[in-house]
C-alpha positions as semicolon CSV with decimal commas, in nm:
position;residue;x (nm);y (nm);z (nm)
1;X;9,750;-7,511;11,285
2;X;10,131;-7,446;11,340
3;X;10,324;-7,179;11,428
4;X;10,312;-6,875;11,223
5;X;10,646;-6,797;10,977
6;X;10,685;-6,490;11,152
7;X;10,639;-6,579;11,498
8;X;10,918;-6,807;11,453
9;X;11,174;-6,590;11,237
10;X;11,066;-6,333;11,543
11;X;11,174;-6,580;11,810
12;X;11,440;-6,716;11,590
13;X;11,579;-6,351;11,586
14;X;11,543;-6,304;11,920
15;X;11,712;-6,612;12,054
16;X;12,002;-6,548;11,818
17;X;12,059;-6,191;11,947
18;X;12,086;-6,304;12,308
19;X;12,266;-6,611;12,236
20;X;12,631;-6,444;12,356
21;X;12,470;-6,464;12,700
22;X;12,274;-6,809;12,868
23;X;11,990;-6,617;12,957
24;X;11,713;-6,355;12,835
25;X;11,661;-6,019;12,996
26;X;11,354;-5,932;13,052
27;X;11,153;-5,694;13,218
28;X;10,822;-5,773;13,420
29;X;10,565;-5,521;13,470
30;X;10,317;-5,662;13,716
31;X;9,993;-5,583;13,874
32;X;10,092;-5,857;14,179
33;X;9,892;-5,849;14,502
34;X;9,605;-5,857;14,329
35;X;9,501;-6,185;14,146
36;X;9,760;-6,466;14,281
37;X;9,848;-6,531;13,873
38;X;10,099;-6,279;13,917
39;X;10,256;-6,393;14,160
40;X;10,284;-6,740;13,993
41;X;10,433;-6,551;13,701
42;X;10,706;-6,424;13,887
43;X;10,809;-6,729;14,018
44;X;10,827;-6,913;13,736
45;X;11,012;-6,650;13,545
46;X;11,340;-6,657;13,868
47;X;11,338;-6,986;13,842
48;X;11,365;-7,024;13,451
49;X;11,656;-7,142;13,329
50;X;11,597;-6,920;12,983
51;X;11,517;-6,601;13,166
52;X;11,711;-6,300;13,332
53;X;11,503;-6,057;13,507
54;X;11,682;-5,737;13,522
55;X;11,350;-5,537;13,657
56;X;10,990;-5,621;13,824
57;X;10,839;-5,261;13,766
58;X;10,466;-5,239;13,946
59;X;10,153;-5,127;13,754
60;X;9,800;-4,966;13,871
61;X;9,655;-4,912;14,190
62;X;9,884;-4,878;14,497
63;X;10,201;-4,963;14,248
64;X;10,435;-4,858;14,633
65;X;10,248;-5,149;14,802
66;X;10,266;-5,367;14,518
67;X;10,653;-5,312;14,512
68;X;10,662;-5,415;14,916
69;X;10,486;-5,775;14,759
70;X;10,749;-5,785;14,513
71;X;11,049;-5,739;14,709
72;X;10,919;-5,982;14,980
73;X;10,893;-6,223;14,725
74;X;11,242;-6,150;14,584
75;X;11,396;-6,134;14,932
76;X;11,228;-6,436;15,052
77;X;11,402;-6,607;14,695
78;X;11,754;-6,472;14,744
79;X;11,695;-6,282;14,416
80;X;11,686;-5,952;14,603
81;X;11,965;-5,857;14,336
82;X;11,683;-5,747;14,100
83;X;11,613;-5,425;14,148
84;X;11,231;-5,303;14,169
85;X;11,082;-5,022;14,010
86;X;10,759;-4,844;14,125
87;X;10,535;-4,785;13,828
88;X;10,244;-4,498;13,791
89;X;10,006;-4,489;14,078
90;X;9,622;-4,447;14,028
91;X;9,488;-4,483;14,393
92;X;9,509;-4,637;14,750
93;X;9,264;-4,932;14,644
94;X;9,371;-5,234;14,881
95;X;9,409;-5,543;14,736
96;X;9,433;-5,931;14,887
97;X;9,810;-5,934;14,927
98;X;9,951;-5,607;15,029
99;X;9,875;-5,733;15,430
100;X;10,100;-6,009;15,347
101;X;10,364;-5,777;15,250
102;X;10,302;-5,450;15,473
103;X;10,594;-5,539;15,730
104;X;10,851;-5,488;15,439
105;X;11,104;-5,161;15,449
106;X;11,135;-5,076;15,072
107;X;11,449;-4,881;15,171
108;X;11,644;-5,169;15,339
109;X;11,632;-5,327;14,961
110;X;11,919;-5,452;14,836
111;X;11,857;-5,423;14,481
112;X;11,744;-5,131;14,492
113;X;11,387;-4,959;14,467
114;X;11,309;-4,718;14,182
115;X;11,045;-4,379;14,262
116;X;11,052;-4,390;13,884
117;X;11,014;-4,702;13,778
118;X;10,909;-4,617;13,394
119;X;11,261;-4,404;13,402
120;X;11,413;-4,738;13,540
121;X;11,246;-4,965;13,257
122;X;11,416;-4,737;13,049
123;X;11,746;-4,723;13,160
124;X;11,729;-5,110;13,141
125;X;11,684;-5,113;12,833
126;X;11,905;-4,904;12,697
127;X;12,200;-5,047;12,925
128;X;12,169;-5,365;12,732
129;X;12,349;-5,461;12,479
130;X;12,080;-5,737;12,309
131;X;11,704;-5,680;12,274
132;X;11,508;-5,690;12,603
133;X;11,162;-5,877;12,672
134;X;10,919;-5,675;12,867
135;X;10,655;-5,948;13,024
136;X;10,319;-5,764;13,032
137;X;10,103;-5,889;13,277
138;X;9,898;-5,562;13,382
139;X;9,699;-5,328;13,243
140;X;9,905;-5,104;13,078
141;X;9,938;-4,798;13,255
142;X;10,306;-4,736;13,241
143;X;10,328;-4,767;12,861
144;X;10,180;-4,401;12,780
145;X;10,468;-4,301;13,011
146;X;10,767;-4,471;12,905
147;X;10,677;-4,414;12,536
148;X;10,637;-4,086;12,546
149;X;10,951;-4,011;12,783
150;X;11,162;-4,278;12,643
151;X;11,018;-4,308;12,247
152;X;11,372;-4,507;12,111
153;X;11,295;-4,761;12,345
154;X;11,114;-4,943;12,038
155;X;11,393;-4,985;11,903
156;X;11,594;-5,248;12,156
157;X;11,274;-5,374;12,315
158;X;10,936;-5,624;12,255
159;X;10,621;-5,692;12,417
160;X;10,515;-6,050;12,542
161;X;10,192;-5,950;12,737
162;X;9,858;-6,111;12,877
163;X;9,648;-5,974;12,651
164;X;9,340;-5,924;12,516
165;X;9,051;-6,166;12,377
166;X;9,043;-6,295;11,988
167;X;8,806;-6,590;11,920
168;X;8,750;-6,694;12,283
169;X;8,702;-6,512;12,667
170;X;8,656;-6,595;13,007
171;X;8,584;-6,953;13,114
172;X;8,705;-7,088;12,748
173;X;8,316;-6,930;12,633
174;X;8,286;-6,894;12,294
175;X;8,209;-6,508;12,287
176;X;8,496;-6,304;12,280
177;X;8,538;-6,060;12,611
178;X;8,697;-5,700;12,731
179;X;8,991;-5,853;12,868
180;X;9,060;-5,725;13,206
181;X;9,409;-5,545;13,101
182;X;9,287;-5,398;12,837
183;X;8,932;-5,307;12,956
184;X;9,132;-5,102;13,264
185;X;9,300;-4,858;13,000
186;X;9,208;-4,942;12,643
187;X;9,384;-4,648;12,512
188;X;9,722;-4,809;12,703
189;X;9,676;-5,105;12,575
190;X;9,658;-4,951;12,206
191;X;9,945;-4,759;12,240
192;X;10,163;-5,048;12,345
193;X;10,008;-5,275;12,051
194;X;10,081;-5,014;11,821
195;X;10,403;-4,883;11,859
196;X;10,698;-5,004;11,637
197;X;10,790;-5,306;11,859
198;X;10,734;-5,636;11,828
199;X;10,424;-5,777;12,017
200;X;10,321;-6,114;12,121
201;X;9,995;-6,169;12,342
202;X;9,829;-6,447;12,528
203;X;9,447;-6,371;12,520
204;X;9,209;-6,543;12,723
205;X;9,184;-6,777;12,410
206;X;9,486;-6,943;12,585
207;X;9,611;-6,814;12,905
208;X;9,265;-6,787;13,003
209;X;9,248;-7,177;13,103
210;X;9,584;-7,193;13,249
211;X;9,522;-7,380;13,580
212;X;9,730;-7,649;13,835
213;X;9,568;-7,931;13,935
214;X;9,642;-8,298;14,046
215;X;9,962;-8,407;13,957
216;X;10,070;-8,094;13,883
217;X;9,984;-7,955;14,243
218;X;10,165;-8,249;14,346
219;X;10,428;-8,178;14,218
220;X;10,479;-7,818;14,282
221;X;10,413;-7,908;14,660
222;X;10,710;-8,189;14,603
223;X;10,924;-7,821;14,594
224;X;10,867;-7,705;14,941
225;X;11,241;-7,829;15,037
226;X;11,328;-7,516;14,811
227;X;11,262;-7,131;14,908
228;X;11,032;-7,102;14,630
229;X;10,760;-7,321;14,718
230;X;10,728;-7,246;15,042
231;X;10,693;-6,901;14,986
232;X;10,476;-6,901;14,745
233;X;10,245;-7,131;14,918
234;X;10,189;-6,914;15,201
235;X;10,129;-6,608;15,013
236;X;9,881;-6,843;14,845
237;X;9,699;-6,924;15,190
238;X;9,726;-6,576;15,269
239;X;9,513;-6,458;14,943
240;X;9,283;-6,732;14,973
241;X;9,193;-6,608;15,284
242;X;9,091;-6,298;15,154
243;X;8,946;-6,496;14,828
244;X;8,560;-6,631;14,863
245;X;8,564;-6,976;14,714
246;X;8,935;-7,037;14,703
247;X;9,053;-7,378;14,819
248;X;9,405;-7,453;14,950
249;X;9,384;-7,819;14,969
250;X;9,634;-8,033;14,819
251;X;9,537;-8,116;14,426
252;X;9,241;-7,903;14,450
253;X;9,198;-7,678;14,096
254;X;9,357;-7,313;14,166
255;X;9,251;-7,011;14,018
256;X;9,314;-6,923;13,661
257;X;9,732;-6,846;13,632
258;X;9,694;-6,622;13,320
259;X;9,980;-6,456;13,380
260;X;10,221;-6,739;13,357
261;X;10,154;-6,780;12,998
262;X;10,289;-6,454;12,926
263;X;10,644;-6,603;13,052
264;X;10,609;-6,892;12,830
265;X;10,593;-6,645;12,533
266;X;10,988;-6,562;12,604
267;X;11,065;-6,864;12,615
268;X;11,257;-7,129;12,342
269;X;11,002;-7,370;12,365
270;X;10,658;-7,164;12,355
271;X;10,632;-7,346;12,013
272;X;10,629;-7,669;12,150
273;X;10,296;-7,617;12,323
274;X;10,101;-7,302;12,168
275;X;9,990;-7,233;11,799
276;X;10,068;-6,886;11,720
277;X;9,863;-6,648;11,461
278;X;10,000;-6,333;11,283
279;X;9,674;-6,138;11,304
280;X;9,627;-5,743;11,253
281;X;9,425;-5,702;11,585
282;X;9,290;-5,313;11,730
283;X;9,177;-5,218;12,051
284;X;8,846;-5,094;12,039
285;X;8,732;-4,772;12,332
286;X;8,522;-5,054;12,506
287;X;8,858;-5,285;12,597
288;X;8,755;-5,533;12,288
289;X;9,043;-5,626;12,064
290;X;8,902;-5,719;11,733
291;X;9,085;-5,888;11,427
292;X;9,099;-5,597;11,159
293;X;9,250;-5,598;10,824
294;X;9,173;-5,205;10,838
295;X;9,221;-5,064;11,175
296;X;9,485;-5,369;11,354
297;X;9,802;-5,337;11,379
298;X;10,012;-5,659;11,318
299;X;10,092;-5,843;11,625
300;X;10,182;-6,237;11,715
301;X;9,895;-6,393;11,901
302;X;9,877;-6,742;12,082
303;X;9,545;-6,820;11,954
304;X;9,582;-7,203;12,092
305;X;9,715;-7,471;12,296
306;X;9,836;-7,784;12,066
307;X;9,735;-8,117;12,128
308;X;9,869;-8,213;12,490
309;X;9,978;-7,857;12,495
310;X;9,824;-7,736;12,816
311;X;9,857;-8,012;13,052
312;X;10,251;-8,034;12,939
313;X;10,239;-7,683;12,988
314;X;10,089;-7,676;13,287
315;X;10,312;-7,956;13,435
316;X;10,619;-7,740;13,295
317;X;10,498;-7,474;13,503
318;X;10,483;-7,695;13,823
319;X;10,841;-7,877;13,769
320;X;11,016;-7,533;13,686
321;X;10,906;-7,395;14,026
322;X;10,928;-7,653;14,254
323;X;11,253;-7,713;14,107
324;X;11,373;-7,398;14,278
325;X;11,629;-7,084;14,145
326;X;11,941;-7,229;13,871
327;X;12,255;-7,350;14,036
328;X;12,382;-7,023;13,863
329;X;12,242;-6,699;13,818
């Protein structure tokens, strides 16, 4: 299967727009301190050469403590340029990182720290002047907000989430699952699908076996010369700490990095390792998204990893990290 026609007149059209400028804006709403893929995804997307991240805005839970993770992250990276919004807040629940990150003084920030952070993503996107990429890795609890605040963002914005499950769910099984995202708020996750943006979603069908492993460890620990590595390597002993079963030796399998294939999605060579579907997909009450003709709305899906696709992925992952932040930014 190749890539669909209109994933790739969508791309096209969305390369060409930002092609005045080297990079693509995007914004990254994140869940981070909780699973370590996250935090992976974050990474990856500084050190992209493709990608500029005007925002990280947090999502569910604790989103203040979750913004302490991200700007000890960003300040440990010299990125601490990006400013940092602070998304809806549900509850206190703690979660495996926020210890690592509860030393941090939000207001000594240098980007900048948002109370509003769905007013922020907002103002982001309106400011720009080409069609921003908002990386979805969380459940999608700020989405109500900002669309019903801020409906014209549709208009100069798309979605490139972790999202949902078509034909396959957790551990590659071939019954489809309640994706954890969408399961958290299925009636968020429907509004974002069916709004008039454009949507593109990694299900567990293919960011759900996104692992490193061997060389590809290797090779990311090869990095720890750079700020990146390093830091992220110690937040990663820190959460496996907290993490039954979790294994920090060298070439040891990690945890599923679902999140990172979100990043891929904004990027110009997503093509080169996943097949993408146009499907008409809806969100059912239970956090299911089914494939319906009657009921979907029409969204571009990475329903699979070509042939090679996920260990060149994979390794992609590992070089663009351990090769550390772009000589320019």
């Amino acid at each position: 299967m190749s890539a669909s026609p209109m994933h790739e007149i969508v791309l096209f059209l969305f390369l060409l727009e930002a092609a005045s400028s080297s990079k693509l804006p995007v914004i990254i709403d994140t869940d981070i301190g909780s699973d370590f893929d996250d935090s992976v995804a974050l990474a990856y997307a500084v050190t992209s050469l493709e990608l500029d991240v005007r925002l990280v805005v947090t999502a569910t839970d604790d989103t203040t403590a979750r913004a302490r993770i991200v700007a000890k992250y960003l300040a440990a990276y010299g990125r601490d340029d990006i400013p940092i919004g602070i998304g809806v807040k549900a509850n206190e629940t703690v979660r495996p990182l926020y210890d690592w990150a509860s030393d941090v003084n939000l207001t000594s920030y240098k980007g900048g720290v948002a109370e509003d952070g769905v007013a922020k993503m907002a103002e982001v996107i309106n400011q720009s002047n080409v069609t921003v990429g908002i990386v979805a890795i969380a459940p999608a609890t700020n989405f109500p907000s900002l669309l019903n605040r801020f409906p014209d963002v549709v208009k100069k914005a798309r979605i490139l989430a972790m999202s949902g499950s078509i034909y396959k769910g957790y551990g590659n099984s071939s019954t489809p699952a309640a994706e954890y995202n969408v399961y958290m708020c299925p009636g968020c996750s429907r509004d974002m699908y069916e709004s008039s943006w454009n949507v593109t979603i990694t299900p567990l069908d293919t960011c759900g076996v996104v692992t490193l492993s061997g060389d590809s460890w290797y090779t990311l620990l090869r990095g720890l010369n750079d700020n990146i590595a390093p830091v992220l390597m110690e937040s990663w002993i820190f959460w496996c700490l907290h993490r039954s079963g979790c294994s920090v030796e060298p070439g040891a399998r990690t945890d599923v990095f679902y999140d990172a294939a979100a990043v891929l999605l904004c990027t110009s060579y997503a093509g080169e390792y996943v097949e993408f579907e146009a499907l008409k997909v809806y969100v059912t009450d239970d956090g299911h998204t089914v494939v319906s003709s009657d009921k979907g709305t029409p969204i571009e899906v990475a329903v699979n990893w070509k042939d090679g696709g996920l260990g060149g992925f994979e390794s992609k992952l590992a070089e663009t990290i351990a090769a550390g932040l772009p000589f320019c930014i």
